[in-house]
N, C-alpha and C positions, 0 to 999 in steps of 0.2 A: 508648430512649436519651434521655438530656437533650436539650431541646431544643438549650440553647445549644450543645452540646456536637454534637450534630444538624448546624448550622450550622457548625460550624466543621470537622466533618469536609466536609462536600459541598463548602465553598471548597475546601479542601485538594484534593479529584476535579478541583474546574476547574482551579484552579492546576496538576495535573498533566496534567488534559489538554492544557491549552495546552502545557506544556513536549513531552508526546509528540507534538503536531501541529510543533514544533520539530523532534525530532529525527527525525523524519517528514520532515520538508522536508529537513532538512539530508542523509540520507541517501539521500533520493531525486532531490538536485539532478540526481547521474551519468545518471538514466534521462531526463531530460529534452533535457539538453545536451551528454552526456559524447560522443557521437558529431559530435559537430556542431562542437566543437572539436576533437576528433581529426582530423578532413578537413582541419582548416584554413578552416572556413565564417564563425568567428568567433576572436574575443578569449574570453579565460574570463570577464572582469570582463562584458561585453556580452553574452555567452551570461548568462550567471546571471543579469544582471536583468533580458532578456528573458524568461528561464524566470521570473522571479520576479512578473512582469506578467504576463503569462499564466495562473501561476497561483492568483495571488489572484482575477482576474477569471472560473476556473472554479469555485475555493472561492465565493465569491459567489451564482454563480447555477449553479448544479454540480447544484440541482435534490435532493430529500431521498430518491431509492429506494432509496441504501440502507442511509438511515438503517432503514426500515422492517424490512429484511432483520436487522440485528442488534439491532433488539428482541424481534426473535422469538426468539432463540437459549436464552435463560432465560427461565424462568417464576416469581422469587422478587419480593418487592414491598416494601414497606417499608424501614426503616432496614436491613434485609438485604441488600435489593439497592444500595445506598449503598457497604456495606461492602465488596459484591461486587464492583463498579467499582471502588474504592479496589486493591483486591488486583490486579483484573487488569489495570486501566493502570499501577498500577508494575511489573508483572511485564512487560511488553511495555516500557516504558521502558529496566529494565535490559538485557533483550535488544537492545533499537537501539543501545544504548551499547558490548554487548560486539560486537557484529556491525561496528559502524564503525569500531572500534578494530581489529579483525581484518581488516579491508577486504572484507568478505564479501558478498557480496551478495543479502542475505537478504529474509525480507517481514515488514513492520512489523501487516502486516493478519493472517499466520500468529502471531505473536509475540499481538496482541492477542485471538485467537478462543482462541486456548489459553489466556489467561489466564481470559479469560471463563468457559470451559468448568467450567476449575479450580475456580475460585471460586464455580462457580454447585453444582459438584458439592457441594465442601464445605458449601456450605450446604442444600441442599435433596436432596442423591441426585443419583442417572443419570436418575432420571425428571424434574427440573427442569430440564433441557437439552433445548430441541429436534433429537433429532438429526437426524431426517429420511428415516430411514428406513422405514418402517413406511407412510409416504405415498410415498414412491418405488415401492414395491412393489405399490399395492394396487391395487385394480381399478382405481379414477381417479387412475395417478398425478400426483403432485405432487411438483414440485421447492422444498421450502423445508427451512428450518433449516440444521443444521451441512454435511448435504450438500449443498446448492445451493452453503454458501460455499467448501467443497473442490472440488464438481466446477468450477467457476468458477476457480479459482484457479489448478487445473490444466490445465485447460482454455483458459484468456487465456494462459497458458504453450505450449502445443502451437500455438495459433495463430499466436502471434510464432514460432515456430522455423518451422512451415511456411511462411509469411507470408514470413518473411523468404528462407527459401529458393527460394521459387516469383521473386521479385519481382527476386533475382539473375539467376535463369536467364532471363528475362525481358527483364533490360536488357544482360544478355550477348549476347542475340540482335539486338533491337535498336539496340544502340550497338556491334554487331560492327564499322562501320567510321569508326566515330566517333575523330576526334582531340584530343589534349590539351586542343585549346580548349571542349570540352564539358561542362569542369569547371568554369567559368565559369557558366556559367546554371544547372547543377545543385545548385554553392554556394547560390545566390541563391531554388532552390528549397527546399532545406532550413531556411531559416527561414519558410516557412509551414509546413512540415510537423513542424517542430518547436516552434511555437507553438501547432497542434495536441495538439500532445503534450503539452505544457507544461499548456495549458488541461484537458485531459481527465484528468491526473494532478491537477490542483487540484480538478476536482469530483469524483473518486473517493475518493481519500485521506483530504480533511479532514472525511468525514464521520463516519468509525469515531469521531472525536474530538469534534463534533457531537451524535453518539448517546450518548454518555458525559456528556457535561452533560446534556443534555435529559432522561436516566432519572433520574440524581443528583439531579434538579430535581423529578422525578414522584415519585420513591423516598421523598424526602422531604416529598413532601406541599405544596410551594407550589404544583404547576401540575397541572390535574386529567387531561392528555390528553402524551401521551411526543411532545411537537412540538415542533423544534427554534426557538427564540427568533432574533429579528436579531441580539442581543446575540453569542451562544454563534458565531452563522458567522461575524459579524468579527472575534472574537476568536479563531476558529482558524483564518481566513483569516487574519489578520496570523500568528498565530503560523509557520504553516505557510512562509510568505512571508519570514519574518526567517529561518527554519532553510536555505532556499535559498540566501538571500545567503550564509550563513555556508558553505555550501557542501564536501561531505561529500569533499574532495579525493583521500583514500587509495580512497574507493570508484571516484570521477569517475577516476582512476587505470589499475581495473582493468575499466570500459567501455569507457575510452577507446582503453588498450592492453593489457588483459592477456588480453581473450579474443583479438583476430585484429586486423590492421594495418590499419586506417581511413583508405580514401580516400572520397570525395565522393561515389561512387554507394552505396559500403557503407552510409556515414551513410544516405542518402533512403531506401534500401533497406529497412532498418531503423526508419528512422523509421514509413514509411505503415503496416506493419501492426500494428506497435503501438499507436498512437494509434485506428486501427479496432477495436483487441481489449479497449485501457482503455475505449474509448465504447460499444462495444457491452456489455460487464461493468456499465459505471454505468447505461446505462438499463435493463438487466436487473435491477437494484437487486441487485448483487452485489461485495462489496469485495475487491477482488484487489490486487495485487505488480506496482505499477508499474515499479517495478526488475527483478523477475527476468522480466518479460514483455520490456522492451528486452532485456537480457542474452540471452535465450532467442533474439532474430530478429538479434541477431548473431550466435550459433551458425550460426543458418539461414543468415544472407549467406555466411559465412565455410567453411562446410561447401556451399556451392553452387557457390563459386567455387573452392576449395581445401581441402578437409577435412584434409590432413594439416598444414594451419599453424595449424590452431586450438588455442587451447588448453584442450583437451577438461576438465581437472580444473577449469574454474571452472564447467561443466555438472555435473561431476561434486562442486563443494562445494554446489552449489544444492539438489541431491540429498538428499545429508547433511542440510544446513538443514532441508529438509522436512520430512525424520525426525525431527529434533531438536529445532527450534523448540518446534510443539505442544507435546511430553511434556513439554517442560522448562519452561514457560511455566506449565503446567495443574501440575506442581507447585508450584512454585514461589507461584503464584496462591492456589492450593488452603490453602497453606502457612499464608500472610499472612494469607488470611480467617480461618484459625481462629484466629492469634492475634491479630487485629483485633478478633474476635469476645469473647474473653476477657477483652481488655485495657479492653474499651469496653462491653459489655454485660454483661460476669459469667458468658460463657458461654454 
């Protein structure tokens, strides 16, 4: 590829990564704060820029594992894998955009690996993808590539639903003769626990978008080692930070109220194992679904205290998503590289 021509596609990768650490924030404000307003612990304006501090200050120093994790995923190198980025950050873009529109509450991290995938196939085969399996199974396994970010992703999913339903039955027993006024101190712990979350969502997240400059920068030949720059994390820690304030309302919506009715212990309840399942996922250098991981442990609250009030079909569009995301992503991705490929290289 020309150089110049070089150059101005890899701007173009940053510029869209920053726009999907945007739509990243904007869709993940709900998993931060969407329960924490629903109690009534805060205001929405003061919840969001609480979350919004929070989580520029875990974008920051969120620490880079797993940045590591999603370079391993493809094995193509050059103006290739340029193009392969280009392909699967718009493909994961459009997905955040139909999913927000839908009030869905989907994963921006599912949306991204499947465009990866796509793109990485397109260009190089099934064998230019690390899937991971073949090390999972072998004498010494190992947990890396496409499987560690699935098992993980499902896996920080099971935890919030158990999590959250162990931690109902829990303060049901203990707060058995607890009165009204113990919603007072419970409020006032929900914003530590939710600045928790706030912060552990900012160092997991902004890094899929982190790893996406930092290869576009190696792909293309200015930096010799895939390491993420100062530049690239404040730039997707603002980005990520400005999509919070902006704040993904139809989703924050159906956290707030469309799985099950949020009182104050529900939020705390909810909160602690989540923000335990994002931290233990980032320093496992694993990118997981900040959003459907809080979604997941209000199922658990809500199914601990009441299973018949919940409302089981937003478990059950999460489902769907799973299914959907990927394949639709990896074509989609897949799609774009070849004719990225054509348009720009001649094929």
């Amino acid at each position: 590829m020309d150089p110049l021509l070089l150059t101005v596609v890899v701007l173009i990768v940053v510029i869209l990564a920053a726009v999907f650490a945007y739509t990243n924030g904007y869709n993940d404000t709900a998993a931060s704060v969407g329960t924490l307003i629903a109690s009534g612990a805060a205001t929405p304006e003061g919840a969001v820029i609480f979350a919004s501090i929070c989580g520029l200050i875990g974008a920051l120093f969120g620490g880079s594992a797993v940045v590591l994790t999603i370079t391993s995923l493809v094995s193509v190198s050059g103006d290739v894998l340029v193009l392969v980025l280009l392909a699967g950050v718009a493909s994961a873009i459009l997905w955040n955009v139909l999913s927000s529109r839908a009030g869905l509450p989907s994963s921006s991290t599912f949306a991204f690996v499947g465009g990866l995938i796509g793109a990485g196939v397109a260009a190089g085969g099934v064998d230019s993808v690390l899937w991971g399996l073949n090390d999972l199974f072998s004498s010494s396994p190992q947990l890396v590539g496409v499987a560690k970010v699935v098992l993980f992703l499902l896996l920080s999913v099971a935890i919030g639903f158990v999590g959250g339903f162990l931690a109902m039955k829990v303060s049901r027993v203990l707060l058995r003769n607890a009165n009204r006024s113990i919603n007072a101190p419970i409020k006032k712990a929900q914003w530590i626990t939710a600045g928790v979350l706030a912060f552990s969502h900012g160092a997991n997240d902004p890094q899929k978008q982190m790893t996406i400059i930092a290869m576009a920068m190696f792909g293309a030949g200015y930096v010799a080692t895939v390491d993420v720059s100062l530049w690239a994390r404040v730039l997707c820690a603002i980005a990520i930070t400005i999509g919070t304030l902006g704040a993904g309302w139809k989703i924050m919506r159906t956290m707030a109220r469309g799985i099950y009715k949020v009182r104050p212990i529900h939020s705390l309840d909810s909160q602690i194992p989540s923000a335990v399942s994002i931290l233990a996922s980032t320093l496992a250098g694993a990118p997981i679904s900040s959003t459907q991981v809080v979604a997941s442990s209000v199922l658990g609250v809500g199914a601990a205290e009441n299973a018949r009030m919940v409302q089981w079909r937003v478990g059950q569009q999460m489902l769907v998503s799973w299914f959907v995301t990927i394949p639709f992503c990896m074509v989609i991705a897949g799609g774009a590289f070849i004719a990225l490929k054509l348009l720009l290289m001649g094929g």
